[in-house]
N, C-alpha and C positions, 0 to 999 in steps of 0.2 A: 378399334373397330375396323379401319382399315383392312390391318392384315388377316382377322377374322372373316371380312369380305371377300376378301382375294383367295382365300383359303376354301371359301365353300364354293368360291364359281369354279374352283381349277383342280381343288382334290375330291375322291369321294364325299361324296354327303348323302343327305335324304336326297334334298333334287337330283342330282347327279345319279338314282337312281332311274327317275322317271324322264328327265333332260338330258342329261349327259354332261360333259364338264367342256369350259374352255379350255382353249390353250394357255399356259402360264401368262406369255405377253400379252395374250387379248384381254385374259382376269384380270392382271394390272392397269390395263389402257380402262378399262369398263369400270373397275373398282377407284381409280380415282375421280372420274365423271359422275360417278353414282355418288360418292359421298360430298364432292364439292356441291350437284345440284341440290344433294338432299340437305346439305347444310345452308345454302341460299335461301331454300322454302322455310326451310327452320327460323330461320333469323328472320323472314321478312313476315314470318308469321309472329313474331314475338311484341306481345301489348307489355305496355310501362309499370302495368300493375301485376303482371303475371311473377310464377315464384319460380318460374325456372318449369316446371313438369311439361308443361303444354307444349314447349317447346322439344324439349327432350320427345315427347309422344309424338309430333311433327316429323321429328326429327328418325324415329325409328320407323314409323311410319310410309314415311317416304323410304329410305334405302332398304325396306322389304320391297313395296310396290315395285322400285325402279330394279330391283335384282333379281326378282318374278321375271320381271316384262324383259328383261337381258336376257333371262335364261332360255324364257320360253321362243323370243325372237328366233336366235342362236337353234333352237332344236326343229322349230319351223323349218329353219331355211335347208340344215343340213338333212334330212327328209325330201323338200322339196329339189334340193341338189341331185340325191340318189335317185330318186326317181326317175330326174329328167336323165340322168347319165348312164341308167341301165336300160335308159328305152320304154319304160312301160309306159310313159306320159304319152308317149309317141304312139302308141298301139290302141290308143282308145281316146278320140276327139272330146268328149265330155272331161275325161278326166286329164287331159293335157290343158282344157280348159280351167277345170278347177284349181290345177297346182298353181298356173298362173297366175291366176286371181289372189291365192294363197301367198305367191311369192311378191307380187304388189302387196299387198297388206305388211309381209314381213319386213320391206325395207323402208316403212316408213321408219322416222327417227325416234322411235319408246325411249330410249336412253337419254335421249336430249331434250326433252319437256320437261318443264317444270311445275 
């Protein structure tokens, strides 16, 4: 599961059309963060009478949302990067407004919630 993670945040895939990819070491740094949380909620979600699935569904469940909310962060930020570095944020008050606001939103921690 792991390396099938790392593989879709860092090489082509579907996201990676619309997002774009990480770099290798941030896909690894991201990809082991996302599976340990998603395996905490998993377990901490797991009842005595359950037969194993709910938890597995927890469990996939979770490391979509948290690889979503990675990818989308990550394509936020690098956006609101370009903007502010070619100057356009700069040329138009509302919209130098908006990216910021944008880029407060993007650093909150999405990867680090459980």
């Amino acid at each position: 599961m792991v390396a099938r993670l790392d593989e879709t945040l860092s090489k082509q895939s579907i996201l990676s059309k619309r997002y774009g990819t990480l770099p290798s070491d941030k896909a690894s740094s991201a990809t082991r963060l996302i599976e340990e949380e998603a395996f905490s909620t998993a377990v901490a979600s797991a009842s005595a009478e359950g037969d194993g699935i709910e938890i597995l569904q927890v469990y996939s469940r979770e490391i979509s949302r948290k690889m979503l909310d990675t990818i989308k962060t990550r394509a936020s930020s690098v956006v609101v990067s370009f903007v502010f570095d070619a100057g356009i944020a700069t040329q138009t008050p509302s919209l130098k407004a908006a990216f910021a606001a944008a880029a407060n939103e993007d650093n909150s921690p999405t990867v680090t919630e459980s």
